[in-house]
N, C-alpha and C positions, 0 to 999 in steps of 0.2 A: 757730674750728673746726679740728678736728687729727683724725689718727688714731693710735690704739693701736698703739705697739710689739707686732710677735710676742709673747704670751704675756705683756704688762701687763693689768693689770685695773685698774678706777674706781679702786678703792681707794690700788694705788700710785703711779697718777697723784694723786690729790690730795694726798699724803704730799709729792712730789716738787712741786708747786705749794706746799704749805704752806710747804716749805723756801725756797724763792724769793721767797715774800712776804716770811718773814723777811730776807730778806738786803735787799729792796727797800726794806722798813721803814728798817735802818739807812743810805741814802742819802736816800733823800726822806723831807724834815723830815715833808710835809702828809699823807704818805700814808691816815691814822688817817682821813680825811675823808671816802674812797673807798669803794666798797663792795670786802668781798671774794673771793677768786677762787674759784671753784665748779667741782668738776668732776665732767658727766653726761653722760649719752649721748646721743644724738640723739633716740632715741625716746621718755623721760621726758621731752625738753625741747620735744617736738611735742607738746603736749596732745591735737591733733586727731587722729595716729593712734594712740595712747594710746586714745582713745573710739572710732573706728572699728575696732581689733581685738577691743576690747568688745563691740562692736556686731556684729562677724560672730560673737562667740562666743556673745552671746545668740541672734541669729537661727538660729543653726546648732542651739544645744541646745533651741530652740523647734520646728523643723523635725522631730527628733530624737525630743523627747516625741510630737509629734502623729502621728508615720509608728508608732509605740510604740504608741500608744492605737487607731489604723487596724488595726493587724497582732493587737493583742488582741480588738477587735471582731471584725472577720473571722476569725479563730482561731477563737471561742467559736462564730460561725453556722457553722462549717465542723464543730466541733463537734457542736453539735447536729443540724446534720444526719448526718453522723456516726451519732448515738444510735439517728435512726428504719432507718437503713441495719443498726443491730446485727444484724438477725433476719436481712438480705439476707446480710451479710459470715460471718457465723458459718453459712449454710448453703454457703456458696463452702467456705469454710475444711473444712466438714465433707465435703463432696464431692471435697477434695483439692487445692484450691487453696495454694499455698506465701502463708508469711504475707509475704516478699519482695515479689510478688508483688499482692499488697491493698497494704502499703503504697506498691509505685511507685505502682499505678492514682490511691492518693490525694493522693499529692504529685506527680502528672502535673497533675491537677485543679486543685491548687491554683497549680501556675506557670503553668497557662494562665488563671486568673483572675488573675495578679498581671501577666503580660505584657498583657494586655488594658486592667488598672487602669492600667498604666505606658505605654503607648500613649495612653491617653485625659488622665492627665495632663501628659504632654510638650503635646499638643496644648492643653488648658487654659492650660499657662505661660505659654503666648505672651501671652494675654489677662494674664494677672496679669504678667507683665511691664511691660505698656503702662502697668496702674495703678502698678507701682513708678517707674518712669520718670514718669510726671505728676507722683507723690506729691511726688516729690526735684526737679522742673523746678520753682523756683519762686528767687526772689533770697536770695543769702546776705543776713547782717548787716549786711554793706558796700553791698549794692544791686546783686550781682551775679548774675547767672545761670550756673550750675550743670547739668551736663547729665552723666547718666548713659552710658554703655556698655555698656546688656547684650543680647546674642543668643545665642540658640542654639546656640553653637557645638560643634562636633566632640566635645572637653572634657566640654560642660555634658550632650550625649547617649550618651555613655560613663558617665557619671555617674550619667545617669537608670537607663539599663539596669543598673550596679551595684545602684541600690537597688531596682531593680522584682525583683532576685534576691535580694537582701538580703529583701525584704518577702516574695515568694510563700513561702523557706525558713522565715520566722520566724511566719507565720502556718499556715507549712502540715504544719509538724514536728506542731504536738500534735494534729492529729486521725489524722495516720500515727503517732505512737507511741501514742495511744490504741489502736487499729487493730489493732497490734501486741501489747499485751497483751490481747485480747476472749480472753475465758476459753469455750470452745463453749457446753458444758455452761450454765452460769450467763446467757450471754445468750437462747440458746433458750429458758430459761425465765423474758426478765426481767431480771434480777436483777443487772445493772452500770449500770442508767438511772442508780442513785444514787449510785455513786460517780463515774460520769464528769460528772454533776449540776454538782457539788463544786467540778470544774475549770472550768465556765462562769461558776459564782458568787465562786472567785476572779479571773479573769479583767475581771468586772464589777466587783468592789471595786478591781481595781488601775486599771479604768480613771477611776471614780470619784477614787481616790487624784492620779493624774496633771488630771484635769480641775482638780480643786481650787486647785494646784499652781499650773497655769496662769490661773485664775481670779482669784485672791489677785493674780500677779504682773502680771496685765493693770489690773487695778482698781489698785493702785497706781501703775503708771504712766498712768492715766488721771486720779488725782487729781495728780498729777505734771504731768500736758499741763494740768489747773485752774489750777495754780497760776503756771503759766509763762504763762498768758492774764491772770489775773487780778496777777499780782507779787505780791509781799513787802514788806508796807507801801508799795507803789507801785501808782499806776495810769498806764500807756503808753497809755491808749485815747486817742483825740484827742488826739495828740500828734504833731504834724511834727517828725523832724528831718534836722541837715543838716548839712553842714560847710563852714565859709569856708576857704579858703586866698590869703594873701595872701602868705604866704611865696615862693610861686610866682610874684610879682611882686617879688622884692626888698624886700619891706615891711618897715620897722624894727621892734621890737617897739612904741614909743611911736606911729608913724606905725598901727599895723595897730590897738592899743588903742583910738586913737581913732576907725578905723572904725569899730573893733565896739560902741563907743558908742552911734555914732549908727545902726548900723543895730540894735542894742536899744531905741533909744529909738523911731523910725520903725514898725518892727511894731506898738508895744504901743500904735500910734495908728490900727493898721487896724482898720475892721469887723470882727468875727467871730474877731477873736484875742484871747482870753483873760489869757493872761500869756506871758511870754518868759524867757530864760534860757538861761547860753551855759556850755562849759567849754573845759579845757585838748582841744588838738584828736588829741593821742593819746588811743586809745581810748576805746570807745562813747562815748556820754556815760550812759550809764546803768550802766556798767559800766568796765572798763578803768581799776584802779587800780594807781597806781604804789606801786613797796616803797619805805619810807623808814623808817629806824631810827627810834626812839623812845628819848629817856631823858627821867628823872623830875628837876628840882633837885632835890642834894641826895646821890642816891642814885649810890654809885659801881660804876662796871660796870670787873672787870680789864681784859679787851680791848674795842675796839669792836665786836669781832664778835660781841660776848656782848649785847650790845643787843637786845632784841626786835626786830622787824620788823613793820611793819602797811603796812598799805595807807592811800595818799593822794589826794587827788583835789581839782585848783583851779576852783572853781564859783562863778560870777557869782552876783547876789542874786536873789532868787525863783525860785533853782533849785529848793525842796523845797515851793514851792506848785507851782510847776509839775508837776511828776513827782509831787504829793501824796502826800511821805513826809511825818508826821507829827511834827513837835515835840512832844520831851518837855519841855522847857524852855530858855529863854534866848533868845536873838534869830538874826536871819538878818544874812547879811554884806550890806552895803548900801551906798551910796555913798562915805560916808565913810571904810569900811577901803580904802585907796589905798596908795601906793608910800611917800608920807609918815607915815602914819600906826603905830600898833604892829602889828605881825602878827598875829592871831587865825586861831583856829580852832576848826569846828565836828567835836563826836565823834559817832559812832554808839553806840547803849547798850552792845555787846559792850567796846566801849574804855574808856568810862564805869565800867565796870565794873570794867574791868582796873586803872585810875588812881585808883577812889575808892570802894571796895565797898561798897553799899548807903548813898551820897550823890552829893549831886550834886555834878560836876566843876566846874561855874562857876566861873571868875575863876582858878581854879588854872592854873600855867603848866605847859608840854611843850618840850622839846626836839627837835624832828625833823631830822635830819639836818644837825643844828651850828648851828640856830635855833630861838629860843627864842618860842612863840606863846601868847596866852591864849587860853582857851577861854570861847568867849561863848554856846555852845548845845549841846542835842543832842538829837538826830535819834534815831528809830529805826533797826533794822536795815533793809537794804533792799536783800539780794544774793541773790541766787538760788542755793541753796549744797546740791550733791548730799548723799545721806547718808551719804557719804562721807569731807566735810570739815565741820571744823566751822566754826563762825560768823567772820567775819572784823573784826577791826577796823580801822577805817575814820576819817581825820579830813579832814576838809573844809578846803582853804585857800579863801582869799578870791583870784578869779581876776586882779582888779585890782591886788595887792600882788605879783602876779607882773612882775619885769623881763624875762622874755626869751620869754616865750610868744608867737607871732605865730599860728598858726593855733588856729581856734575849732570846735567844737560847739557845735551851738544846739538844742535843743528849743522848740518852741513849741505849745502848747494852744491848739485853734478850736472855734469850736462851727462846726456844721455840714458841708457836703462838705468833706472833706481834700485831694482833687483838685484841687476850683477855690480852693481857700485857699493852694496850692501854687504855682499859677501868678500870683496876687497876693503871695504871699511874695518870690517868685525876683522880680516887679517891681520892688518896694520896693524889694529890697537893690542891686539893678541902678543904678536911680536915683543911688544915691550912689557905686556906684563899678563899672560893668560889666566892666570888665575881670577882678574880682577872680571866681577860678572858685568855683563852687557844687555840688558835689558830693555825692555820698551823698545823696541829697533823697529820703525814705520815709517813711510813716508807723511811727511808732517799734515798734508792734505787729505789723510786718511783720518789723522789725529782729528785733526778740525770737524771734519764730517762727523766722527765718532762725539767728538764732543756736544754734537749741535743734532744729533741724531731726533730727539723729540721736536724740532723747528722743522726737520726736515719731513718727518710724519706728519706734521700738521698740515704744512703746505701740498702736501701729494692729496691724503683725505680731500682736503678740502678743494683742490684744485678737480678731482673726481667729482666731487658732489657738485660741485657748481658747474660744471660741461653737463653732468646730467640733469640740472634743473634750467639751463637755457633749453637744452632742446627740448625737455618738456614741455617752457611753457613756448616754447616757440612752435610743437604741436597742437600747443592746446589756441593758440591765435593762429595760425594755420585753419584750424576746425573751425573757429568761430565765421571766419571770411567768408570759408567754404560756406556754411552754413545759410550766412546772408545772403551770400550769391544763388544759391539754390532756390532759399524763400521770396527772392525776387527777382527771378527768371522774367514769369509774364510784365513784370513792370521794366526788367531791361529789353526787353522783344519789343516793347512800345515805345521804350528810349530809341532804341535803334532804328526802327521803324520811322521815325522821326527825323529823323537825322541825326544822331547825336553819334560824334566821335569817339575816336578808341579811345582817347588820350582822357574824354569829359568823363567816360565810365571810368575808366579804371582812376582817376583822383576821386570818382566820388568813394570808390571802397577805401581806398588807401589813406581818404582822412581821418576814418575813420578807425583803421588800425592804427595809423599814428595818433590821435587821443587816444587812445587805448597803452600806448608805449607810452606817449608823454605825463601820463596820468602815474601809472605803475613807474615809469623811472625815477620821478620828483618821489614817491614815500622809497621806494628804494635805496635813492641816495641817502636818506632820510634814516633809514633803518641800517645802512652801513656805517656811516658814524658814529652807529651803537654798538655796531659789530666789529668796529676795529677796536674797542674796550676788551674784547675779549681777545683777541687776539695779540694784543699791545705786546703780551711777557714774549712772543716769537719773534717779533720785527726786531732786527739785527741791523742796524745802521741805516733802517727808514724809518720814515714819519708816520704816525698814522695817517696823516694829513697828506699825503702825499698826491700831489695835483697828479701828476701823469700819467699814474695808476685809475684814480678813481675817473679822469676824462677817457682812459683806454679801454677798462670796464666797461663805460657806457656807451662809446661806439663802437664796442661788440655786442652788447646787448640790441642797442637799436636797431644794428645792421641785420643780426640774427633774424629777429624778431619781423622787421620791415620785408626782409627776403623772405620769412615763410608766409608773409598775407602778400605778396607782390603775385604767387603762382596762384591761389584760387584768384585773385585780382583779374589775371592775363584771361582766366578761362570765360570771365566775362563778358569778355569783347570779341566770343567765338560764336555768341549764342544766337542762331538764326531765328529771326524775328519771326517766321511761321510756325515755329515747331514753339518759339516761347508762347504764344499767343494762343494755343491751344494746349498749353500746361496746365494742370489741375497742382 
């Protein structure tokens, strides 16, 4: 770890590092064996706030659309009523009222309905507070607990008052600048209902637009939160795991092997445990691979830095029944590949792939990090991989062929409670050596969620804020219908009067909310396209693109949206032609 000379950037640090490997090269014979020297910043090399600055950005531009789709609702009803005020403002206006004047009176009105809205959600927060703080109280990956810091403070209430002025201004501008253009003449007699109409009905399409948007991007990361419950060719359900450390005791690598022997062998003779299986003790066991270069016999690479790089990971035998990743073919590593024995190893198909396209790898040798291993099997993919990155390749050593490994991972599959299978686990192993500590002890499906905790905040937010901007704007076209229906009452009294059917009323409103849907759903989808860019780093084993999502999205939207102008629609075809006929 170092810091940046005044006025160096990445770039001429690693120029200046590349020159010093060379010169290292020419003293140390071995150096080619090494990995080489990398140079990044602190923040690329913390993946974790890498994703939490993600994650305020999503949540902030979440916040952002839905205070947007609030301030358009309210807009539009501020709006409309507005419209039935035409007759009231244009007789002000005409008796001498300054048009200054009308508009403060309506953006008086309207910051004291956004002070009131911002008073009443300061006092809300606190409650959704509590639920953020529950949500994130829960064990990381490691089996840790996690405690959030949020209050109300000075900051956050400064903050709030910004946007309660932010919001009353932005919802309260278009019915004072409508306000401001009412024409006397024209509204005494009528005659601006239809254009200022216009501005509630675009209003309603944008906010449709934005619902969709949010819609698309919650059901993604909801099939996202699927896929992180269910894995990627893996299942964690009933699976304990845990970690031996004997390191901690001075254990040899040969001495600590042979624990972990025998406490593999011990479990897989308890009641109600399934199968066992242990790995290297850096990182998860279900994850955490290490980089190890790759070459092919044969094939020659100029430098060794020119070598691909994959990921590696040393796994005792029925680790892939255990964790039930699926064999494509060839065997599992089993007792006999030992420290004696040839090195082998098992690929994942991405690697498979890479080494032998469109055949299969068996029996063919690999070179990983200046050793040479056969490949006796391979596995499906089985890494939980944002859509971000793409698929990793992955080879399996045999964790017995390792000499210096002393600490272990273990997973182990029960049937029944996981709790009381826990406390006969930690027995067993105690038996044989209690000294030796036992840590990380979780159900591995706790791990996972621990692990995926910020994917899984994203998707809740968000799946929140998008149920509350469907029925918003599914209010706010509700109002609109209503609205319509009411300004033409005397002209449905004389439809009906006439003869016209239930069925010719209520298409004629309903075409009209449907342009309104199909207009706001086409930028919608439009603006979700843009919005799964931001949410790409949470998608765990879906597409952004993901058809079934973004067509379920939209017939939720439409349906939403359709059902709430369908009810002023009905109230239509109730309207008694004598009572319409003499409507003002």
């Amino acid at each position: 770890m170092g810091r940046l000379a005044p006025g160096a950037s990445v770039s001429r640090a690693q120029a200046e590092v590349a020159t010093l490997l060379g010169q290292f090269r020419s003293t140390i014979p071995d150096l080619d064996n090494h990995p080489v020297f990398t140079v990044t910043t602190e923040s690329e090399l913390y993946v974790g706030r890498k994703y939490l600055i993600i994650l305020l950005q999503l949540l902030s531009a979440t916040a952002a659309l839905l205070l947007f789709v609030v301030c358009a609702n309210v807009g539009g009803l501020m709006t409309a009523r507005g419209m039935t005020r035409s007759s009231e403002i244009s007789m002000r206006l005409a008796l001498g009222a300054g048009r200054e004047r009308i508009v403060r009176q309506l953006f008086t009105e309207s910051m004291m309905l956004a002070c009131v809205g911002g008073a009443l959600g300061v006092l809300v927060s606190r409650w959704f507070v509590s639920l953020l703080i529950n949500f994130d109280n829960n064990v990381d990956a490691e089996g840790y607990r996690h405690f959030l810091e949020v209050s109300l403070d000075r900051n956050v209430l400064i903050y709030s008052i910004g946007i309660t002025l932010l919001a009353g201004i932005l919802f309260g501008l278009l019915p004072a600048w409508s306000a401001s253009r009412l024409d006397i003449n024209e509204s005494l007699k009528g005659g601006t209902i239809q254009r200022r109409s216009r501005t509630r009905l675009v209003l309603v399409a944008l906010q449709i637009a934005l619902s969709l948007s949010l819609m698309v991007a919650a059901g993604l990361l909801a099939r996202s939160a699927v896929q992180i419950e269910t894995g990627n060719n893996m299942d964690v359900h009933n699976v304990i795991g845990l970690r031996l450390r004997p390191q901690m005791l001075k254990y040899t690598p040969a001495k600590a092997q042979a624990f972990q022997r025998e406490v593999v062998r011990r479990l897989r003779e308890v009641p109600g445990v399934q199968s066992v299986s242990l790995a290297k003790g850096i990182g998860l066991i279900w994850t955490g691979y290490s980089d190890a270069r790759l070459a092919l016999p044969g094939k020659v690479y100029p430098r060794p830095e020119s070598e691909p790089v994959i990921g590696e990971k040393e796994v005792g035998s029925s680790y892939f029944a255990t964790l039930k990743i699926p064999f494509i073919g060839g065997r599992d590593c089993d007792a006999d590949d030992n420290q004696s024995s040839p090195l082998v190893a098992i690929v994942n198909e991405t690697l498979a792939n890479q080494i032998s396209p469109g055949e299969a790898p068996l029996e063919r040798a690999i070179v990983l990090n200046g050793a040479s291993y056969q490949i006796v099997g391979e596995v499906k993919d089985a890494q939980l991989r944002s859509a971000l990155e793409s698929p990793l390749p992955v080879a399996y050593l045999s964790y017995w062929q390792n000499e210096t490994e002393v600490d272990a991972r273990m997973c182990i599959r029960v049937a029944g409670d996981q709790a009381a299978m826990l406390s006969v686990i930690r027995k067993t192993i105690a038996s044989i050596d209690s000294n030796v500590p036992i840590t990380e002890t979780m159900p591995l499906i706790d791990q996972v969620r621990g692990e995926y905790v910020d994917a899984r905040l994203a998707g809740a937010v968000l799946g929140v804020a998008a149920g509350l901007a469907l029925l918003l704007c599914a209010v706010g076209l509700y109002g609109v219908i209503a609205y319509d229906v009411r300004q033409r009452t005397r002209e449905l009294g004389i439809r009906i009067a006439l003869g016209a059917s239930s069925s010719s009323v209520i298409t004629l409103f309903l075409k009209r909310a449907l342009g309104i849907v199909l207009i706001g759903g086409a930028a919608g989808l439009l603006a979700a396209l843009a919005t799964t860019q931001l949410i790409a780093a949470f998608l765990l084993g879906v597409s952004r693109f993901d058809r079934a999502t973004f067509c379920i999205a939209t017939a939720v939207v439409f349906a939403a949206t359709l059902l709430a102008s369908f009810f002023p629609t009905r109230r239509a075809i109730r309207v008694d032609p004598m009572v319409a006929l003499r409507h003002e």
